[in-house]
C-alpha positions as CSV (number, residue, x, y, z in Angstrom):
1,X,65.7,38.3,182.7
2,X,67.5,40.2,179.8
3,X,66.0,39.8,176.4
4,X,69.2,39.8,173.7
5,X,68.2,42.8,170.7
6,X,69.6,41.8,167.4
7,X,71.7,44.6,165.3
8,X,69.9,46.8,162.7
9,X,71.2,45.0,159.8
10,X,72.3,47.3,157.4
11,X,70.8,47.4,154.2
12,X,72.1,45.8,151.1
13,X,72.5,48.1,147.8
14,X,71.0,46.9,145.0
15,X,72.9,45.1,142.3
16,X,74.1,47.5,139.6
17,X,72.6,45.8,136.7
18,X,69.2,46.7,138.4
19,X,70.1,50.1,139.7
20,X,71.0,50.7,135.6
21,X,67.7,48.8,134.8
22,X,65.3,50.7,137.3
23,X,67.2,54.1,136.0
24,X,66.7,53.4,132.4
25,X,63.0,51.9,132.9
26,X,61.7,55.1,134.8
27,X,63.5,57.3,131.9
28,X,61.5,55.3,129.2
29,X,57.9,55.5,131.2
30,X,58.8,59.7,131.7
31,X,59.4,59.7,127.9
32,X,55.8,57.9,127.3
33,X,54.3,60.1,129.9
34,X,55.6,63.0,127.9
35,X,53.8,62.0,124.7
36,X,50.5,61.5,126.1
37,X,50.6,64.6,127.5
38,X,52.0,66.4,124.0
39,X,49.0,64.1,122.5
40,X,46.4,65.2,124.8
41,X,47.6,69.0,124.5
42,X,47.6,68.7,120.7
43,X,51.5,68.8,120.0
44,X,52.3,71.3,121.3
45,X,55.0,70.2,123.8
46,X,57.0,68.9,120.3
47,X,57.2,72.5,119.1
48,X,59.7,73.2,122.0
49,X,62.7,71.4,119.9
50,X,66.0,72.6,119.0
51,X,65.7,75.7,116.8
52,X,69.0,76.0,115.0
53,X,70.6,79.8,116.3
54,X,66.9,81.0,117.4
55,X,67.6,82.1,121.2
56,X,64.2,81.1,122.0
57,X,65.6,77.6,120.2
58,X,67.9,77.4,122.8
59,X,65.3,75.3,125.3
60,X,65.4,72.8,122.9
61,X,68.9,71.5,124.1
62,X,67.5,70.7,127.3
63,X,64.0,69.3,126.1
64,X,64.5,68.0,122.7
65,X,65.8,64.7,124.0
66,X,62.2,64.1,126.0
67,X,60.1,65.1,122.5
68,X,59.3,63.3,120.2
69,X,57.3,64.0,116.9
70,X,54.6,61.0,117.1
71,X,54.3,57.2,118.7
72,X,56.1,55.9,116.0
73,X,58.7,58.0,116.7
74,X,59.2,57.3,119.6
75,X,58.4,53.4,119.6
76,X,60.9,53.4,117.0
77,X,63.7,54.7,119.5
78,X,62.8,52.4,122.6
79,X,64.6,49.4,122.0
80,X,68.0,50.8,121.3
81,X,67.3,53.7,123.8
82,X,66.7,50.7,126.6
83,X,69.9,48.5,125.2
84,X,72.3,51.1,124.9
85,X,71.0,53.6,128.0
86,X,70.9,50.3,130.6
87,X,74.5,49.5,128.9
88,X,76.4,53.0,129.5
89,X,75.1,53.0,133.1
90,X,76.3,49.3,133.9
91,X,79.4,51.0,133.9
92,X,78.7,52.8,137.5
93,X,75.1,54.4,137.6
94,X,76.7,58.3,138.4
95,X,79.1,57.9,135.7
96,X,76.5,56.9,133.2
97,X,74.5,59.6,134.1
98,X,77.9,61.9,133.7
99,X,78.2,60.5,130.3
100,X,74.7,61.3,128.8
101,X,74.6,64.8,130.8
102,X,78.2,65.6,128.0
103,X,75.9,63.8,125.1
104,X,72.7,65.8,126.3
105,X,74.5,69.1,126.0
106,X,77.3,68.6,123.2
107,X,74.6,67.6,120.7
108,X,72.4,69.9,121.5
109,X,74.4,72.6,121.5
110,X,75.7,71.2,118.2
111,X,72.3,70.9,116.3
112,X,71.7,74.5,117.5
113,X,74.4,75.6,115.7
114,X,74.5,74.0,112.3
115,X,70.8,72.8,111.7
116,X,68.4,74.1,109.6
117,X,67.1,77.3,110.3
118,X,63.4,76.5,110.2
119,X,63.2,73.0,111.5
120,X,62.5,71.9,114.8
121,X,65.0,69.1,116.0
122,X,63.3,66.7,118.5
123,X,64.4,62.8,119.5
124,X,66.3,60.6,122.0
125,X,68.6,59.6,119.1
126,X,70.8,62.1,120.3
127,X,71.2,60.2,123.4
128,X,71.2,57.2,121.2
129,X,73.6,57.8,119.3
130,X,76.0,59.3,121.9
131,X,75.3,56.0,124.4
132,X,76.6,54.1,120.8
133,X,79.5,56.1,119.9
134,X,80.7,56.3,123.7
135,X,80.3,52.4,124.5
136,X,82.0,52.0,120.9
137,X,85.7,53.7,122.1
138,X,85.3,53.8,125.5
139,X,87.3,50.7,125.6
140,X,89.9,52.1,123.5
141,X,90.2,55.0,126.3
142,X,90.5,52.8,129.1
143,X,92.1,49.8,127.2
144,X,90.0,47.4,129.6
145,X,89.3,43.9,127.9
146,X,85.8,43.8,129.0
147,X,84.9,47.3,127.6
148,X,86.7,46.6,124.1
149,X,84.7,43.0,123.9
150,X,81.0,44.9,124.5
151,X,82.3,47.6,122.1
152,X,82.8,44.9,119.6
153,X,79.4,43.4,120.3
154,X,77.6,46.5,120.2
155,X,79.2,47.6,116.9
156,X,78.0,44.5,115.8
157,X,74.6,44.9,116.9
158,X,74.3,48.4,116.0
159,X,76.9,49.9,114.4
160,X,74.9,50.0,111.1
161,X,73.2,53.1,112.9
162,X,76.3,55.0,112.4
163,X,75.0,55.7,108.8
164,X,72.6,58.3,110.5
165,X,75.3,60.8,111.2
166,X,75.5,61.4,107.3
167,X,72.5,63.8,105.4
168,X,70.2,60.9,104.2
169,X,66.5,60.8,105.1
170,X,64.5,64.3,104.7
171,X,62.7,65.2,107.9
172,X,65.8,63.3,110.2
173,X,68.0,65.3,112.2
174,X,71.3,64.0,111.3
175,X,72.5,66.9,112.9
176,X,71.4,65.8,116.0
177,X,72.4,62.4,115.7
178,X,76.0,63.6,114.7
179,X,76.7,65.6,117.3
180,X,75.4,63.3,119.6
181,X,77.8,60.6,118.6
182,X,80.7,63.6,118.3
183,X,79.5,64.2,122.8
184,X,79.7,60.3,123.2
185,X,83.1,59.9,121.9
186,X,84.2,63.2,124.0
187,X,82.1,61.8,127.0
188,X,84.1,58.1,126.4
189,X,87.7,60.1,126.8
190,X,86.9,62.8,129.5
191,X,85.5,60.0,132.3
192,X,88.4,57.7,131.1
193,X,90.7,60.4,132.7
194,X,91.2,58.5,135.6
195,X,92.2,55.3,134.1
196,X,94.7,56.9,131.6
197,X,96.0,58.6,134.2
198,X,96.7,55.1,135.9
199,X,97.9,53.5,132.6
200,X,100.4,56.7,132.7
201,X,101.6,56.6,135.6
202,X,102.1,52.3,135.8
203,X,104.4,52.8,132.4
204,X,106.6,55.7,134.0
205,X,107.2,53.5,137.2
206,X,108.3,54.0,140.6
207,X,110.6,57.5,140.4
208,X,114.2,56.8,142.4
209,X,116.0,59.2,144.5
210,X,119.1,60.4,144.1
């Protein structure tokens, strides 16, 4: 008597709205995790920020986006940081993550460079910004229909943030948030390479022989 064994089935990838979804979520719980700890430790994790041309500052371009100066703070910057984070990664998880790795380092680096000398430059609104700016002309990089429509949306959701690139409220690093928008727009036209490249080579046609 043979007994028939059925197949491993292989197993089905998860949908990439909830890859995006579990990505973002886990990013949002490590940043609340984070502030309990600085809490707990009496602020002191916030103090390792951004310090503009301070080569001990230079840390801060790799923490600064995980820091944030109290709950409010960082309450403040959930909802858009959740929106506009699970939004950039619906576009393909890895090149999400490709696109706020460019943001991460382009406004950090940038707020290094030209922010005050004695402040201490903290926040996710650098990645805030730079998810905005990049969703905003991505679409006009790619010139894909479905990219220019949620641009559109967004900018009418949001766009009213762009007003934090300019100096305006003491104590917010408009710095940060500038420079983060300046790495989403260059994040938005280096990982549209591949699809200009397409466009370019679909409007020089098929080459003949001679």
């Amino acid at each position: 008597m043979t007994s028939s064994i059925d197949p491993v089935q292989p197993q089905q990838k998860r949908p990439l709205w909830l890859q995006s979804a579990v990505v973002i979520g886990v990013f949002t719980v490590l940043l609340y995790a984070i502030e309990v700890v600085d809490v707990v430790s009496g602020e002191v994790l916030e103090r390792n920020g951004v310090l503009p041309r301070s080569v001990d500052g230079l840390w801060g371009i790799l923490f600064a986006p995980v820091l944030h100066d109290d709950w409010n703070h960082l309450i403040g910057n959930t909802i858009p940081l959740i929106v506009l984070g699970f939004l950039v990664l619906l576009s393909g998880v890895a090149r999400g993550l490709a696109a706020t790795g460019i943001i991460w380092v382009i406004g950090g680096v940038g707020t290094w460079l030209t922010g005050g000398a004695f402040d201490n430059h903290i926040g996710s609104s650098i990645l805030i910004f730079g998810w905005l700016a990049y969703l905003l002309v991505r679409g006009l990089f790619t010139r894909h229909f479905g990219q220019i429509l949620l641009g559109v949306v967004v900018f009418v959701f949001y766009g009213g943030m762009l007003w934090g690139v300019l100096p305006s409220q003491p104590h917010v690093s408009w710095q940060g948030h500038l420079f983060g928008a300046i790495g989403g727009v260059l994040a938005a036209w280096a990982l549209s390479a591949d699809a200009r490249r397409e466009r370019a080579q679909k409007s020089v046609g098929p080459r003949s022989l001679t």
